[in-house]
N, C-alpha and C positions, 0 to 999 in steps of 0.2 A: 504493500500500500504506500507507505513512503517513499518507495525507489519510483516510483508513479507519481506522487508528487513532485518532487525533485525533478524527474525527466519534465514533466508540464512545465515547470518554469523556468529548463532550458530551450524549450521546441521553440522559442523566438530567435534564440539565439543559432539555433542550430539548424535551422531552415533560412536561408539567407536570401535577404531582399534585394534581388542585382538579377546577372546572368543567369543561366544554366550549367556554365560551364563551376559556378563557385556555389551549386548544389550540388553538384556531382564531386566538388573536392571535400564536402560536408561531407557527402556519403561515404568517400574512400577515408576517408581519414579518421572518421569514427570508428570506419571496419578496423583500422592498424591500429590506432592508437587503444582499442579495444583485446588485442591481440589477436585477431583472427585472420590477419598476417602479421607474422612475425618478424622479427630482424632478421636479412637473407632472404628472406622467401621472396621470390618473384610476384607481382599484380598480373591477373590476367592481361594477355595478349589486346591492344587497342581492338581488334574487331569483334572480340568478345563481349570489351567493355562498352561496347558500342552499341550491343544484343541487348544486352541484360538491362540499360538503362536507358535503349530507345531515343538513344541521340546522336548526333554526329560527330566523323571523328574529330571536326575542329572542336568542339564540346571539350572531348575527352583530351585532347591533347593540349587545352587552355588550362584543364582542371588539373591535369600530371602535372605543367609549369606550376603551379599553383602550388602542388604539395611540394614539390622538387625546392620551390623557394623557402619552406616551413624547415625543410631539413628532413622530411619525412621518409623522403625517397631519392634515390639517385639513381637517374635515365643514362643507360650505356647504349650503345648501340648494337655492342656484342654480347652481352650480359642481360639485355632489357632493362625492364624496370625493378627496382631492387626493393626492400625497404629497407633503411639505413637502421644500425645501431640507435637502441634510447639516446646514447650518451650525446647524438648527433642532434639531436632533435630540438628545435627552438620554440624552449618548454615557455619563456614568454611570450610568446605570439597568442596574439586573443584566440584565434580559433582552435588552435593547438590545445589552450587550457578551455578553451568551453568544451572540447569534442570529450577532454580527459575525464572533466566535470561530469558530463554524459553520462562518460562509459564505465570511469572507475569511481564510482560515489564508496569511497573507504576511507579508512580511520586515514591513512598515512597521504593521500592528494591534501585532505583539510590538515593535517600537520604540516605539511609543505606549506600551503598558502600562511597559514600563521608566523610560521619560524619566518617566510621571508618579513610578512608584515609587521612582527618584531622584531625581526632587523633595521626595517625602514621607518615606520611612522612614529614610534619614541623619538629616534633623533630629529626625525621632520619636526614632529611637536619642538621639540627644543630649540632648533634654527628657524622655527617659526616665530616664537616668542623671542628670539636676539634678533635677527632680522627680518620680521615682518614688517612689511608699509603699513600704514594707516588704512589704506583701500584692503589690503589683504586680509585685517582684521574686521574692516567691515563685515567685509564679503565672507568670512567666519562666523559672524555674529548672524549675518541673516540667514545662512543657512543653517543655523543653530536653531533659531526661530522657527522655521519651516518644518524644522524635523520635532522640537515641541508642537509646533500646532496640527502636525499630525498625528500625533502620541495622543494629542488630548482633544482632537478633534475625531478620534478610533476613524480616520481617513482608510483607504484602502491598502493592503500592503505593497502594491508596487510603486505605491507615493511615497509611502514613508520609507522606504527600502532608497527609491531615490533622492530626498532629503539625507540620507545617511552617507549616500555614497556620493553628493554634492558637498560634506561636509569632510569626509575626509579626505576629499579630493583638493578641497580647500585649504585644508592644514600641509597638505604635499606642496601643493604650487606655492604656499608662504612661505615654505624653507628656501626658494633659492635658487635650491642646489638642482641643476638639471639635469643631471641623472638619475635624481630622486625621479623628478617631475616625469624623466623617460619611463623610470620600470610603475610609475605609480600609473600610468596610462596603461601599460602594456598590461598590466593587473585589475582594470579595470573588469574589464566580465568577471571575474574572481570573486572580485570586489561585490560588484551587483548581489550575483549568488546567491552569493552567502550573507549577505544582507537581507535578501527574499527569505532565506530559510529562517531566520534571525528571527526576523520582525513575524514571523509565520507562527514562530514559537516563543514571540516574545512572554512571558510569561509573569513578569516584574517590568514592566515596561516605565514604571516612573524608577526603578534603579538603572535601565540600561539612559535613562536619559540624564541624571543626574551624573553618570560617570562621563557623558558629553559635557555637560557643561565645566565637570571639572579640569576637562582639555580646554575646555573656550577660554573658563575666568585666567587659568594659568597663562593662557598665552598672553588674552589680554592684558593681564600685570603685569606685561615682561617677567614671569618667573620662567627660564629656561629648566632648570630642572624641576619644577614642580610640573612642567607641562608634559616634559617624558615621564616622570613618573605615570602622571593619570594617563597617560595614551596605553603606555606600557598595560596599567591595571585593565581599562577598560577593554585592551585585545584577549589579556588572559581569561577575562571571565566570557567575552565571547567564544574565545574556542573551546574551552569549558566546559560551555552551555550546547554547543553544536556536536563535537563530537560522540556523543550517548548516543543522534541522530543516526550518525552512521551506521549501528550496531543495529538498529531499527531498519533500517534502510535494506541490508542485505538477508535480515533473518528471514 
């Protein structure tokens, strides 16, 4: 019932609004990234894949470019098309992590996204609060708002899920640092997600908001480390709270 859940509020993500040729790399890439090809194994033959998904070979040959760019795979001419080792794979890339999302909803993908975003967003919080502009703190404060007046307006969850995920997308872009600002995009669907699931099971909904604000007022003080600290707490108790999900998820 969960892993039903879950799936429902990736199928936006994972049915993509463009060509055909970047549904068809949706499809191949949830198959691998799923493991049902493997590292090594060869993808069926282009006139195959051309059968089975009733498009043409320009299709399938925009959607292999596609995967080939992810790192997914690698097009030989003597070898074919291969799937590349994990270790190749460009695990930040949005679709990469929404397909992973998809296909491996487990304890250890939600450990992943955490450990990176306790890497990142404590120290974001903290060079947010030493150099944040005036406008970035605004732009803090309002979306602080937005995400209280969803809370206490019980708005629907993919409003408040995107209040959440405008507000710490906000705290990333005030540190600065643009590399921060790179991987904190590239984590975006991550971000969303698990925000969906978040707010889906929020269950203390005025403690998950109160530990928001304890990132906001930090910042706004200029206290640099009180502001990691609260970012810091506030990741802990969501991953916390989400992983038990998993355990549900696959039973």
């Amino acid at each position: 019932m969960m892993k039903g859940v879950w799936r429902g509020m990736l199928e936006r993500e994972l049915v993509p609004i463009g060509t055909m040729s970047a549904q068809i790399a949706a499809l191949l890439g949830t198959r691998i990234v799923a493991g049902e090809f493997r590292p090594g194994d060869t993808l069926p033959i282009e006139s195959d894949l051309c059968q089975l998904y009733g498009v043409s070979r320009t299709v399938i040959r925009e959607a292999v470019k596609n995967l080939s760019a992810k790192r997914l795979i690698d097009v030989s001419p003597k070898v074919g098309t291969r799937v590349l080792p994990f270790a190749d794979w460009n695990l930040l890339d949005r679709d990469v992590l929404t397909w992973r999302l998809s296909a491996q909803f487990d304890a250890k993908i939600i450990e992943d996204i955490f450990e990176m975003r306790l890497c990142l967003e404590p120290r974001a919080s903290f060079l947010a609060a030493r150099d944040g502009t005036a406008d970035d703190l605004r732009t803090i404060e309002d979306h602080y708002r937005e995400l209280k007046d969803a809370f206490e307006s019980n708005l629907a969850i993919e409003a408040t899920s995107q209040a959440d995920l405008a507000f710490h997308l906000a705290v990333i872009h005030a540190s600065h640092n643009a590399l921060f600002i790179t991987v904190g995009g590239a984590l975006k669907s991550a971000l969303r997600v698990s925000s969906q699931m978040l707010q889906r099971h929020a269950t203390r909904p005025a403690e998950d908001l109160a530990a928001h604000d304890a990132v906001r007022a930090a910042i706004a003080s200029r206290s640099s480390p009180r502001a990691e600290r609260a970012m810091e707490k506030l990741l802990v108790a969501a991953r916390d709270r989400l992983l038990p999900l998993t355990v549900k998820a696959i039973s």
